[in-house]
KEPANU-344828 format. One line per 2 residues: their letters; for each residue z, y, x of C-alpha. Coordinates in Angstrom, 2 decimals. Layout:
BEGIN
a) Z,Y,X; ...
//
This chain:
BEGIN
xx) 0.00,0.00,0.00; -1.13,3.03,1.48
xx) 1.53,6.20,0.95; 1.62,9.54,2.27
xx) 3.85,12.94,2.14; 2.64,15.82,1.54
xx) 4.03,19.44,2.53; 2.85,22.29,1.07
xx) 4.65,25.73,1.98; 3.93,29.26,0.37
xx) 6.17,32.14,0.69; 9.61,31.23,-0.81
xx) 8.86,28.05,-2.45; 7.80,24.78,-0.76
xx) 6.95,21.37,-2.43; 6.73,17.83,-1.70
xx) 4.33,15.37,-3.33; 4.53,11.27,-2.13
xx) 1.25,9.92,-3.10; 0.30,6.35,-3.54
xx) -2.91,4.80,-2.94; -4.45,8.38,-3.96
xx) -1.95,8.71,-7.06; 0.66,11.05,-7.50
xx) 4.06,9.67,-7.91; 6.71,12.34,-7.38
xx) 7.39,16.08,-7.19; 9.98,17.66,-5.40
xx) 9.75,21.87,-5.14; 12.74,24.08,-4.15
xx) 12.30,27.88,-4.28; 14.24,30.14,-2.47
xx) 16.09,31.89,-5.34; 16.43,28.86,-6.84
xx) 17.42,26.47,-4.39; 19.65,23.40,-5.91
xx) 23.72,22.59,-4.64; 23.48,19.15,-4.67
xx) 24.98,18.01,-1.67; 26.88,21.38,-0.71
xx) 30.56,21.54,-0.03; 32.76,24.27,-1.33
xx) 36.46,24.96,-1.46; 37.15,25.22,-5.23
xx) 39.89,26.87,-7.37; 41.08,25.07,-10.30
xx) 40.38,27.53,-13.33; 41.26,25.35,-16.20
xx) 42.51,22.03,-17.21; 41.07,20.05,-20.17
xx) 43.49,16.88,-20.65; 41.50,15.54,-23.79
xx) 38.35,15.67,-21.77; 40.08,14.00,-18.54
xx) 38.34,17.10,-16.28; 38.98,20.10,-14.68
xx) 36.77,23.51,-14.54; 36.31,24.52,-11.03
xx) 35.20,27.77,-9.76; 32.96,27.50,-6.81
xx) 31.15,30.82,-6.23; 28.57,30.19,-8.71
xx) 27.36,31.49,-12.60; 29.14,29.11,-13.91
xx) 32.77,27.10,-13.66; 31.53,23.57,-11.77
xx) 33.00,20.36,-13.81; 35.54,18.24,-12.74
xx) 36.36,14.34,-13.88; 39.06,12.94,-13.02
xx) 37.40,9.44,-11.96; 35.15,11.59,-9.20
xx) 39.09,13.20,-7.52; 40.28,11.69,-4.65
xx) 43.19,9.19,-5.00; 43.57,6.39,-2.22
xx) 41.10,5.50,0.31; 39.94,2.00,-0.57
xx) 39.87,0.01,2.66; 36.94,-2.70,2.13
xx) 33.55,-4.22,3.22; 30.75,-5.08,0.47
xx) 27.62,-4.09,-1.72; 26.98,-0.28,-2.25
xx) 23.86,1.83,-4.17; 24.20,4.43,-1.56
xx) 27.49,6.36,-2.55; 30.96,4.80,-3.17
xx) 33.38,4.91,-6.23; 36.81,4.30,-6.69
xx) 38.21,1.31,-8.65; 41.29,0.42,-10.81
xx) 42.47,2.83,-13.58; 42.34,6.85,-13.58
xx) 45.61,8.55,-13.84; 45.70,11.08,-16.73
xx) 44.01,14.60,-15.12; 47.32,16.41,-15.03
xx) 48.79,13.97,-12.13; 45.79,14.86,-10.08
xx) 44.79,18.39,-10.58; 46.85,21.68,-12.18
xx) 45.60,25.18,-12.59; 45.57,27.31,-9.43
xx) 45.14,24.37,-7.12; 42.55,24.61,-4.32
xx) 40.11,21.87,-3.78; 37.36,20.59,-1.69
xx) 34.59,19.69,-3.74; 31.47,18.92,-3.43
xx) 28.24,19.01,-5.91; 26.98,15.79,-7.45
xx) 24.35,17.16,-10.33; 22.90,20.76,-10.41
xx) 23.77,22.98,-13.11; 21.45,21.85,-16.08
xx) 20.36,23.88,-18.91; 24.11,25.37,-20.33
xx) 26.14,23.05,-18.37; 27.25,23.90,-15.06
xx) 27.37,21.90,-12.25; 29.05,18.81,-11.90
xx) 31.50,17.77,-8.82; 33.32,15.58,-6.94
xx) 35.77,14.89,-4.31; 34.67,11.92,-2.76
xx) 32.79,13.83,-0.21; 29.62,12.23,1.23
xx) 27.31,13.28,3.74; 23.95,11.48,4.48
xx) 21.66,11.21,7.68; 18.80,9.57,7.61
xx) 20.39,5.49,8.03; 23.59,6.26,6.46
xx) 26.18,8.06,4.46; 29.30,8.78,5.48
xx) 32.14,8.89,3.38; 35.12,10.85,5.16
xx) 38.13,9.83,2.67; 37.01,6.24,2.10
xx) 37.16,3.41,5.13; 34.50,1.70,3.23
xx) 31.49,0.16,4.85; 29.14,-1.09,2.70
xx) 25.01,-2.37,2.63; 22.39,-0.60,0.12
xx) 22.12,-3.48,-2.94; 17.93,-2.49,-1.62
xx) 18.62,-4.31,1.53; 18.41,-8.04,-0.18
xx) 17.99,-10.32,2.67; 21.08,-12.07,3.34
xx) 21.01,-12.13,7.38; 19.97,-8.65,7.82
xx) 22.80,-7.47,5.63; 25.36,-8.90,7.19
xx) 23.64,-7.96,10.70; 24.11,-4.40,9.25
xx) 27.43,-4.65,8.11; 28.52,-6.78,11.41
xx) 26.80,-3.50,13.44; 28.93,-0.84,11.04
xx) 31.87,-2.53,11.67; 31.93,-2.73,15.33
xx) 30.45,1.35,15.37; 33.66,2.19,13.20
xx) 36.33,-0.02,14.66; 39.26,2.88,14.30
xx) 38.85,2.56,10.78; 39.22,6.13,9.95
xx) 35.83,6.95,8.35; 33.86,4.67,5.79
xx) 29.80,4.18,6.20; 27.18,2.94,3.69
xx) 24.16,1.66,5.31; 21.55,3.38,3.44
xx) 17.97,1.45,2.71; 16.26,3.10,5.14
xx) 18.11,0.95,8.01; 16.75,-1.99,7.15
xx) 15.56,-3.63,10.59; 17.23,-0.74,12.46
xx) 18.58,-1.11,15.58; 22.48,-1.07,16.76
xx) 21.04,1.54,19.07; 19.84,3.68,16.07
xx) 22.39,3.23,13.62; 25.19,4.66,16.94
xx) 23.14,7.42,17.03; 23.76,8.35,13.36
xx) 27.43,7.40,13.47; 28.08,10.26,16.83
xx) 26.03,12.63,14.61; 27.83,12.29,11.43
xx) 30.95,11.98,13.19; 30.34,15.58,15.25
xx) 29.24,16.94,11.48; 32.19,16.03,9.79
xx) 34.08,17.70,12.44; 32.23,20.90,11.55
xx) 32.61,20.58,7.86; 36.78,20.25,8.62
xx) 36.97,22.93,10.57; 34.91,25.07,7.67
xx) 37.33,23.66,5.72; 40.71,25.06,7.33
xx) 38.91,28.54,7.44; 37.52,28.94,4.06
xx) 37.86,30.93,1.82; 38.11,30.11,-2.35
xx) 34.44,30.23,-3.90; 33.04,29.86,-0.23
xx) 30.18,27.24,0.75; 31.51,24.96,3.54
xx) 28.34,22.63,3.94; 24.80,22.87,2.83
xx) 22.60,19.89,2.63; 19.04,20.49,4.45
xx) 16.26,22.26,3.21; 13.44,20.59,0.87
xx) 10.84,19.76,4.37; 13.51,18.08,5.91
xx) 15.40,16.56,3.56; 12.25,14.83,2.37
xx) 11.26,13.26,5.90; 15.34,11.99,5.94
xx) 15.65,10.39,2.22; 11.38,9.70,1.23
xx) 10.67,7.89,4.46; 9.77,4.45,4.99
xx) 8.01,1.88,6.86; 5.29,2.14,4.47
xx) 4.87,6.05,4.81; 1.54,5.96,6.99
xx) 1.52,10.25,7.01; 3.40,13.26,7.11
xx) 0.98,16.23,6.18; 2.54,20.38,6.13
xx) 0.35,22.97,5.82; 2.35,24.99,6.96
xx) 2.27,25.31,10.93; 6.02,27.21,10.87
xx) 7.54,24.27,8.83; 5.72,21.78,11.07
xx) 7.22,23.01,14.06; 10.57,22.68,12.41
xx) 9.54,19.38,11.19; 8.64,18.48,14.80
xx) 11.53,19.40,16.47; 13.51,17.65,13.88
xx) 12.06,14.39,13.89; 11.93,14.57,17.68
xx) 15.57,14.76,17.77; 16.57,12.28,14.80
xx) 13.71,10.31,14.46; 11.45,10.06,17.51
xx) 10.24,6.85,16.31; 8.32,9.08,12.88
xx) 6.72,11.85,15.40; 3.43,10.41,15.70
xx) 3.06,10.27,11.75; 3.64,14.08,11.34
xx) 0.35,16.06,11.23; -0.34,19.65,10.53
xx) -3.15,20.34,7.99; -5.11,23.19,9.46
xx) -8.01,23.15,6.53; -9.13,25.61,4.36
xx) -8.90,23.72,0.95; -5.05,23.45,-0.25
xx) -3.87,20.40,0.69; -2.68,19.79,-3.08
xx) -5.88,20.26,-4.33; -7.52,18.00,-2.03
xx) -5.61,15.12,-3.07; -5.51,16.20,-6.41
xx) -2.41,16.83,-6.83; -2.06,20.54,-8.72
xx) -4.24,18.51,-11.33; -1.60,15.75,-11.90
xx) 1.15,18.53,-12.17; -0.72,20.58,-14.83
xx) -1.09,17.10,-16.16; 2.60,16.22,-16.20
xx) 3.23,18.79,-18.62; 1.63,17.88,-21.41
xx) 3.29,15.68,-23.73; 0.41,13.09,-24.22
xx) -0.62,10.78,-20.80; -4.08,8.87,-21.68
xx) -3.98,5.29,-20.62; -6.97,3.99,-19.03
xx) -7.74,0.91,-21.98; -7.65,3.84,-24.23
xx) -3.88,4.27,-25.64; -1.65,6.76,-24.84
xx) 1.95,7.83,-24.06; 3.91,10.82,-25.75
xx) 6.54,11.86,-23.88; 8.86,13.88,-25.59
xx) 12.15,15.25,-23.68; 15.12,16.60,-26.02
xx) 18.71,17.68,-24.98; 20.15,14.79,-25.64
xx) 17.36,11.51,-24.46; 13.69,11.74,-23.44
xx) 11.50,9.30,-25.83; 8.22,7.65,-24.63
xx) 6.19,6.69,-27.65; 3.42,3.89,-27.03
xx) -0.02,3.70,-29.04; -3.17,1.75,-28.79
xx) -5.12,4.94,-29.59; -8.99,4.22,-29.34
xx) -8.11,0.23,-27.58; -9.57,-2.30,-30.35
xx) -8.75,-5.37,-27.66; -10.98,-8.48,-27.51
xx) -9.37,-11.13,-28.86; -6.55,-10.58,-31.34
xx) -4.44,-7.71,-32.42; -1.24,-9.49,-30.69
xx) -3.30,-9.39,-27.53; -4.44,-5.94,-27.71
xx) -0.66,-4.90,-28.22; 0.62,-6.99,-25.08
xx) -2.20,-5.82,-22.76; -0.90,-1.97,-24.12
xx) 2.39,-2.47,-23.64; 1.64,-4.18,-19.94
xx) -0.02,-1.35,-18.99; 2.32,1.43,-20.67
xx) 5.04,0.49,-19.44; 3.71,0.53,-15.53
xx) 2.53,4.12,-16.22; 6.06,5.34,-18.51
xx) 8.03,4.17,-15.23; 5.13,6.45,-13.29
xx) 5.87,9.25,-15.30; 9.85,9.03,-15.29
xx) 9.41,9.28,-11.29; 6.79,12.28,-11.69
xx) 8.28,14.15,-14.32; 11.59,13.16,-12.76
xx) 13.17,12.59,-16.37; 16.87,11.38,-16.20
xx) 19.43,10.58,-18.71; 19.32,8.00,-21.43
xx) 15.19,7.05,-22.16; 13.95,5.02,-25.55
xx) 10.75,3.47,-24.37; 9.30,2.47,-27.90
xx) 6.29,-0.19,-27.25; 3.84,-1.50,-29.68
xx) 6.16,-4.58,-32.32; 4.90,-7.88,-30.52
xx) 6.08,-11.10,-31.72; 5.18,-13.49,-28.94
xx) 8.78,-13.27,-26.86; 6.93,-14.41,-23.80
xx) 5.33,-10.81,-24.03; 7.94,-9.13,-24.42
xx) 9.50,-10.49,-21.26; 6.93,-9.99,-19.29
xx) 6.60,-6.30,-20.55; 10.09,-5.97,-19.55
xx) 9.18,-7.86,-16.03; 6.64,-4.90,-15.73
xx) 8.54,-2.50,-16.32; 11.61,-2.94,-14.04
xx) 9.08,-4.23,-11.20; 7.60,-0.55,-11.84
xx) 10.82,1.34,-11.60; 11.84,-0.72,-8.36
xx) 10.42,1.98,-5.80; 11.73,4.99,-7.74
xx) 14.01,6.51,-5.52; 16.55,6.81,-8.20
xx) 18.80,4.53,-9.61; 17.58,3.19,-12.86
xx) 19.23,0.57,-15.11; 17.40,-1.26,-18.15
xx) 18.35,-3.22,-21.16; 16.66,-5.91,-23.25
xx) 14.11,-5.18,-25.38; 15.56,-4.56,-29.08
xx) 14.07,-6.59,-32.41; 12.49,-2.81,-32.98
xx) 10.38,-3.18,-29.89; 12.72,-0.26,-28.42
xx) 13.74,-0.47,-24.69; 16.89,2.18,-23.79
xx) 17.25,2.31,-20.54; 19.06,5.08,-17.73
xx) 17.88,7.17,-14.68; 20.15,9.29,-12.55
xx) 19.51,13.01,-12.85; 20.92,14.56,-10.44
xx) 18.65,18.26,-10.70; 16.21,19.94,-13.59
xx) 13.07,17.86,-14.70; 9.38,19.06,-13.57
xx) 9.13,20.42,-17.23; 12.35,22.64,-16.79
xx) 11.63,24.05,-13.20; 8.37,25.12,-13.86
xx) 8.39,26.03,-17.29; 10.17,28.08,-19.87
xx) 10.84,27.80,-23.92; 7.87,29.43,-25.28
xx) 8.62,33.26,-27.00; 6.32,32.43,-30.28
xx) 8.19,29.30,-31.60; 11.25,30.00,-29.32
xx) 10.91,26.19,-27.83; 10.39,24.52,-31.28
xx) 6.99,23.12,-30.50; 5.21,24.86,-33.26
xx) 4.86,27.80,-35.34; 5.06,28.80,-38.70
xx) 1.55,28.91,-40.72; 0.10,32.12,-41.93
xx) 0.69,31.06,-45.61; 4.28,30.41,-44.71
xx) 4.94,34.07,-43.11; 2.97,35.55,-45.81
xx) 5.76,34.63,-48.61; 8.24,35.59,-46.58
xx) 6.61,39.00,-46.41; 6.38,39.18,-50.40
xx) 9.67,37.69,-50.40; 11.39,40.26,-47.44
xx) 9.81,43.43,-50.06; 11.32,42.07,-53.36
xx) 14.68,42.07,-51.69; 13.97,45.02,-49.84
xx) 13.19,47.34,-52.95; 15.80,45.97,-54.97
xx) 18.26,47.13,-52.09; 16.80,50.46,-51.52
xx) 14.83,53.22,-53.05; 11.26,54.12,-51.28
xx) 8.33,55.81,-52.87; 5.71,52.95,-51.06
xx) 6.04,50.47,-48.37; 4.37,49.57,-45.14
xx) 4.77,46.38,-43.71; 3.65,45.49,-40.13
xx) 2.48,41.94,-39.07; 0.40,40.18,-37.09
xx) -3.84,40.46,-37.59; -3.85,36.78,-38.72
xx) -1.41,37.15,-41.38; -2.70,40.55,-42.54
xx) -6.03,39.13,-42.63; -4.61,36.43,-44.32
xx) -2.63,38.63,-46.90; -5.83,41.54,-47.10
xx) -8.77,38.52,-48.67; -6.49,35.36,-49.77
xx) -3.82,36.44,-51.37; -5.10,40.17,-51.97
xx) -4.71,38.95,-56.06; -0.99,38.51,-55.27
xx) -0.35,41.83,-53.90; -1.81,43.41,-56.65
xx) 0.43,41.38,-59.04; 3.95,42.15,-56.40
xx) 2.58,46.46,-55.93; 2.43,45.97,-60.28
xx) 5.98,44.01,-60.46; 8.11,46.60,-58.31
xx) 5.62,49.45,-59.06; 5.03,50.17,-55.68
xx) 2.13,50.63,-53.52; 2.00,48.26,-50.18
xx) 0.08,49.38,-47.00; -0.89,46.57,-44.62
xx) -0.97,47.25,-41.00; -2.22,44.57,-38.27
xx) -0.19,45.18,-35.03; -1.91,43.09,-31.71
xx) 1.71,42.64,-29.76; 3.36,40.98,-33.14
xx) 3.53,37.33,-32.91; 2.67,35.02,-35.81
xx) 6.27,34.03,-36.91; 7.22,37.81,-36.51
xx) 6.94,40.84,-39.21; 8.76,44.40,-40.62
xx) 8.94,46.08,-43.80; 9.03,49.72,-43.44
xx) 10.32,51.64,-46.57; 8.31,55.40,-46.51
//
């Protein structure tokens, strides 16, 4: 499989784009105003205690109070060796928030999940910080192996390697999925950097002040090269030749072994467009993704889930309508786990494929789909299919989806997704006068709308308006204004 990552740089904003075998598969973009906390370290100030919700409100500097649970606050450090996703968590019950945390305390915190829509960001204490083979994990003395890593030997090589790197105990390690076939070399390499890092961050700590940032994660270029890279990553291409001499440097230091797969692109053609990738974004907007035999996807994202609706559109199938369904859902359900990646949709998702009554289908739909999700970079967790056909499945979101970073409610429906018809605006007009001159006393009226609706108004319901001007004996002057949205109109007493 051929897979490449791509750079592109403008003034304050750069994105990422990891392309498969000439396909688009995720987006990453960080602008400078708008540059996410996950990662960063802050020293907090308890501002309020919620004991029915089991969380704290933490100010940390930004627009909003951060949110605190008590199962992410520091208790004991576990002392063990075993599995790990690529983060730890505590175990046993959590005390009631009031034991942990009161108002006024100080805390080091840092930030799990960006600050999404209204809710602000969410944090924790378990502190973690990640190079490119591992995360450490300063208040745990846990060393643990990426659940990614599956063969047997090479885990416990891992974990055997960890252990003898770590032997005072005082710091836990999870061996992130990138160190698979790694060498005890490498891995000491990232222990003596995360080890002088830490020391940074604690000496940040003792200074700081309340609301101040101890620790920021690395920017978008680099970041990318230390969580997206693989074996399988055959290029590195930046357009930028600044951010490629950063990138250099970087990877010379960290990872010489990835130097030779960095390039600068020097041509004129953005590099997006030449893979066709500003195509596939414009594309990832829309609600409805075409599938090749001729169905389609809607993808509709709410507050509360994201749904992905399956159809067989213009597919008629060869065989038999059973067939036609499986051989939609087989393919749906490989391009839904595309888009989840792309679109980088988290939360809970209803996947709702085509009824099929063979179960053998239905397995293997489910078989497709999880075999799909297996290289998103995000931890993903699916259920059985229900009798409905409906799979509900999770996906970590830890910052804004594509749709939210880029894009904005719209100001004519005010993010409903459609507008109100002419017709409909036009007896609210007739309504808005009848209460208007029963209220107040005006010799005529004027009432300003948009041209569709007075046009509207002026030849279809022109009969109407002479039967309201006769009812509240009252003449009513029509004016088209260009800046007035559909939905919106006044009533102007004169």
């Amino acid at each position: 499989m051929s897979e490449e990552i791509l750079i592109n740089v403008t003034p304050r904003e750069t994105r990422v784009a990891v392309v498969e075998n000439g396909m688009l598969q995720e987006v990453h973009i960080e602008r400078a105003q708008r540059r996410g906390y996950v990662g960063n370290i802050y020293k907090g100030k308890v501002s309020r205690v919620m004991p029915g919700m089991q969380a704290a409100f933490v100010e940390i500097g930004l627009e909003r109070a951060a949110f605190l649970h008590a199962s992410d606050i520091v208790r004991a450090a576990p002392s063990l060796v075993g599995d790990a996703t690529e983060g730890g968590t505590p175990s046993g019950p959590t005390p009631p928030i009031l034991d942990l945390v009161r108002e006024g305390h100080e805390l080091v915190v840092q930030v799990v999940k960006d600050p999404i829509g209204s809710k602000g960001a969410r944090l924790t204490t378990h502190l973690s910080i990640p190079s490119r083979y591992l995360v450490l994990l300063p208040y745990s003395r846990m060393v643990g192996v990426s659940v990614r890593i599956e063969d047997e030997a090479e885990r416990a090589r891992l974990k055997e390697s960890l252990q003898q790197l770590g032997r005072d105990g005082t710091l836990g390690f999870i061996v992130r999925t990138n160190a698979e076939g790694q060498t005890h070399e490498a891995l000491a390499e990232d222990v003596d950097y995360l080890g002088r890092l830490w020391q940074a961050v604690q000496e940040g700590i003792s200074q700081a002040r309340v609301g101040t940032r101890i620790y920021e994660d690395l920017p978008l270029s680099l970041r990318a090269l230390r969580d997206l890279m693989r074996r399988d990553i055959e290029k590195v291409r930046v357009d930028s030749r600044e951010t490629y001499d950063k990138i250099h440097s970087f990877t010379q230091q960290f990872m010489p072994d990835l130097v030779e797969r960095i390039e600068h692109y020097p041509g004129e053609r953005p590099i997006f467009d030449l893979y066709g990738v500003e195509d596939e974004i414009q594309r990832a907007l829309r609600k409805e993704v075409p599938l090749k035999s001729g169905g389609y996807l809607i993808v509709d994202q709410t507050e509360a889930m994201t749904t992905v609706d399956v159809n067989t559109g213009a597919f008629l199938g060869h065989r038999n309508l059973e067939e036609t369904v499986y051989r939609t859902n087989l393919e749906a359900a490989q391009a839904a786990a595309r888009q989840l990646r792309l679109r980088n949709l988290g939360g809970i998702i209803i996947i709702d494929f085509i009824d099929m009554t063979d179960e053998e289908h239905k397995r293997q739909v489910l078989r497709t789909l999880e075999k799909a999700l297996a290289r998103d970079h995000a931890k993903t967790t699916v259920y059985d299919m229900s009798p409905l056909g409906l799979v509900e499945m999770t996906r970590k979101r830890t910052t804004e989806s594509l749709e939210r970073q880029l894009c904005e409610p719209c100001p004519e429906c005010g993010g409903r997704g459609s507008l109100k018809t002419a017709e409909t605006v036009t007896y609210e007009i007739f309504r808005e006068i009848t209460r208007a001159v029963r209220q107040f006393d005006a010799e005529k009226l004027l009432v300003l709308a948009a041209p569709k609706v007075v046009s509207r108004i002026l030849e279809e319901e022109s009969a109407a308006v002479a039967e309201l001007e006769e009812f509240i004996r009252k003449t009513i002057r029509f004016q088209p204004e260009e800046h007035y949205s559909q939905e919106q109109f006044d009533v102007v007493l004169l």
